[in-house]
Structures are given as C-alpha cells and as structure tokens.
C-alpha atoms as a printed R data frame, in Angstrom:
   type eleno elety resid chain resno      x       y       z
1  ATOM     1    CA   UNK     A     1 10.551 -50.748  88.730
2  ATOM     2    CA   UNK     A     2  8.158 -47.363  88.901
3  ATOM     3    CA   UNK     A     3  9.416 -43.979  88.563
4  ATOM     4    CA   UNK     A     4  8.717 -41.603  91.405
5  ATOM     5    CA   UNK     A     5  7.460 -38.392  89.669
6  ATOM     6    CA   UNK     A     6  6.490 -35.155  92.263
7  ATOM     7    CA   UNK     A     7  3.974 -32.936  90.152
8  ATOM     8    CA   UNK     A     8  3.503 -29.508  92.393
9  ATOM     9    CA   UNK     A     9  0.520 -27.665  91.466
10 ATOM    10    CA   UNK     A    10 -2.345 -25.926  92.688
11 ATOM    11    CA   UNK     A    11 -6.363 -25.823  92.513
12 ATOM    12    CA   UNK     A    12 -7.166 -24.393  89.474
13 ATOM    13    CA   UNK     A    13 -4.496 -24.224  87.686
14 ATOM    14    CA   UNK     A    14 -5.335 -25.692  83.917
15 ATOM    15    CA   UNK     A    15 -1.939 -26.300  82.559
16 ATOM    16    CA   UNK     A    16 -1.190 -28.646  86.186
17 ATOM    17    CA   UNK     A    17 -4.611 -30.320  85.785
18 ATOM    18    CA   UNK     A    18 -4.099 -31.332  82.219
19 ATOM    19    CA   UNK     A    19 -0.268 -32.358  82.603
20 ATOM    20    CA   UNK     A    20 -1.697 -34.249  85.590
21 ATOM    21    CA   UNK     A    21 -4.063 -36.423  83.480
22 ATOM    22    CA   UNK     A    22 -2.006 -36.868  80.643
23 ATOM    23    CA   UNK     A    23  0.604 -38.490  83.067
24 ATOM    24    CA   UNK     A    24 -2.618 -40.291  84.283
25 ATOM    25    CA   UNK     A    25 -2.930 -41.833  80.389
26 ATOM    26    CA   UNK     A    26  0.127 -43.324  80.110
27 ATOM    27    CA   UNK     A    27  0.844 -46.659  79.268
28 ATOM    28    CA   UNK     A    28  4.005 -47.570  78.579
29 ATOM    29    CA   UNK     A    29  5.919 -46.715  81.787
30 ATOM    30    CA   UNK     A    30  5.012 -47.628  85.424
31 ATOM    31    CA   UNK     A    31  4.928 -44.232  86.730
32 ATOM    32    CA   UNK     A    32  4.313 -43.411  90.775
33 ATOM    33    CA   UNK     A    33  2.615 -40.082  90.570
34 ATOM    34    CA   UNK     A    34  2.246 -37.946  93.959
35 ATOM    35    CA   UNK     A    35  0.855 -34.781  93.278
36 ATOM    36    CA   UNK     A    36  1.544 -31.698  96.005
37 ATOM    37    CA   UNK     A    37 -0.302 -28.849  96.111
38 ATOM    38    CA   UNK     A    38  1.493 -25.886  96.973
39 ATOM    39    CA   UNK     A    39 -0.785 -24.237  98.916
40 ATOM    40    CA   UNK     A    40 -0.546 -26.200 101.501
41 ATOM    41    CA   UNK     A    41  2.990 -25.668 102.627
42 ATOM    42    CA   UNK     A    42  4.594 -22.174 102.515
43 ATOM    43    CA   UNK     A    43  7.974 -23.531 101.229
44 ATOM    44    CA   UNK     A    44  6.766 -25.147  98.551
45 ATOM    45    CA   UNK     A    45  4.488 -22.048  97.383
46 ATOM    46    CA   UNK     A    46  7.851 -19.927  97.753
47 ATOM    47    CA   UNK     A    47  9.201 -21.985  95.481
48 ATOM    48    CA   UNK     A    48  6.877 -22.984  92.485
49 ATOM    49    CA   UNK     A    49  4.134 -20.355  92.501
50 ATOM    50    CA   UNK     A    50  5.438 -18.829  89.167
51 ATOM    51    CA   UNK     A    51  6.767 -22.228  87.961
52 ATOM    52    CA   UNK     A    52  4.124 -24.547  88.239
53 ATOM    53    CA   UNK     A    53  3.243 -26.793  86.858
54 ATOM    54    CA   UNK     A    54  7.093 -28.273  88.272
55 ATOM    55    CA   UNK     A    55  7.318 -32.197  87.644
56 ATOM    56    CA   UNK     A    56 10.226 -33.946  89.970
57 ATOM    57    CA   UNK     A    57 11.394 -36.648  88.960
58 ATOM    58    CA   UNK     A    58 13.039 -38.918  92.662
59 ATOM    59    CA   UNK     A    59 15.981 -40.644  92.423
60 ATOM    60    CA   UNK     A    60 16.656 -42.102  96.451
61 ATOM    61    CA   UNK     A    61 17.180 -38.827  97.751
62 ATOM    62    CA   UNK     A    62 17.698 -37.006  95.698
63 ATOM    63    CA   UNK     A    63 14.918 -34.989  93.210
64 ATOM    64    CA   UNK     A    64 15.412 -33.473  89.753
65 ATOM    65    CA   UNK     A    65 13.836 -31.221  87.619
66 ATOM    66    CA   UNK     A    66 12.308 -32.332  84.358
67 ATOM    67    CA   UNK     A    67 11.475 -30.049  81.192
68 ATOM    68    CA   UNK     A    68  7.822 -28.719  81.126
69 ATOM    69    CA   UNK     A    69  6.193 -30.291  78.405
70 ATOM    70    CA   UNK     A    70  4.489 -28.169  76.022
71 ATOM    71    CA   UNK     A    71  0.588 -28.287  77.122
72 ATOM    72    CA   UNK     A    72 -0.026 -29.048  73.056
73 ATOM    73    CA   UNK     A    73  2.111 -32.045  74.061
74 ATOM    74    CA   UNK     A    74  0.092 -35.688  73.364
75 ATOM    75    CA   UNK     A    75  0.332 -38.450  76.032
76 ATOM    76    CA   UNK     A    76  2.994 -40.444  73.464
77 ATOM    77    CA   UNK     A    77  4.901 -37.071  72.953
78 ATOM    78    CA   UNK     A    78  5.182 -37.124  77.129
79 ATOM    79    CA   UNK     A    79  6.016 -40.765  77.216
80 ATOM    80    CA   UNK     A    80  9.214 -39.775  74.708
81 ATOM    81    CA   UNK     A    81 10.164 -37.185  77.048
82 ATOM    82    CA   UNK     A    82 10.035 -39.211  80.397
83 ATOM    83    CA   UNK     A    83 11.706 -41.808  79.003
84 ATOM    84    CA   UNK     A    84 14.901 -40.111  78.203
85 ATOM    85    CA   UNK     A    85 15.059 -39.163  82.169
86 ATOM    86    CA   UNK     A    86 14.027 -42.677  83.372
C-alpha cells in the first residue's frame, strides 16, 4: 500500500523544489506524491503562502500535517521521518 503525500508549493520556490525531488529519490517507501501549487487556487494560497513548503500526509479523508524537514535533510534522513507517520 502507497502513502498519499499532498506537497503545496509554488513556482520558484527552492526549498519546495528540492523537498519535492528528494521525495522523488526515495526508495524504500511507495509514496503517491501530488504536488499543488498554490497559486492556482485562492484558498490554498490563503493558507500556505508563508508555510510552504506544507507536506500532507492523506489518510481516507482526512489530511495531516507532517514536520518540515530540514532542507540540509538527506533523502535517508526523510525516509526516517516519513516512516514514523506511515
């Protein structure tokens, strides 16, 4: 079974594009990775604009939010941290 993880970002913005490719790298989990950019829907830019990059991590319904890992953080170190949510 994959995880459903929600990254909101934008264009541009460094610290989404690297989490974004990281997640891309990594191995040991099957991860289902949608990525929303915020500008495209006032709500979401409302709510992430300061925060991003946000990653959600969906559950049914229901979505949660997960600790930003440090941008210093290596693909394994991100794989540690998701796991302890999966």
């Amino acid at each position: 079974m994959s995880a459903h993880l929600i990254l909101y970002s934008k264009p541009g913005c460094h610290l989404c594009e690297g989490l974004a490719e990281k997640l891309a790298q990594v191995q040991q989990l099957e991860l289902a990775l949608e990525i929303r950019d915020i500008t495209t829907r006032d709500d979401w830019f409302q709510a992430y604009q300061y925060e991003i990059p946000v990653l959600m991590l969906v559950k049914g319904e229901a979505s949660t939010p997960l600790p930003r890992p440090s941008p210093r953080a290596t693909v394994a170190q991100l794989e540690q941290m998701l796991q302890k949510y999966l």
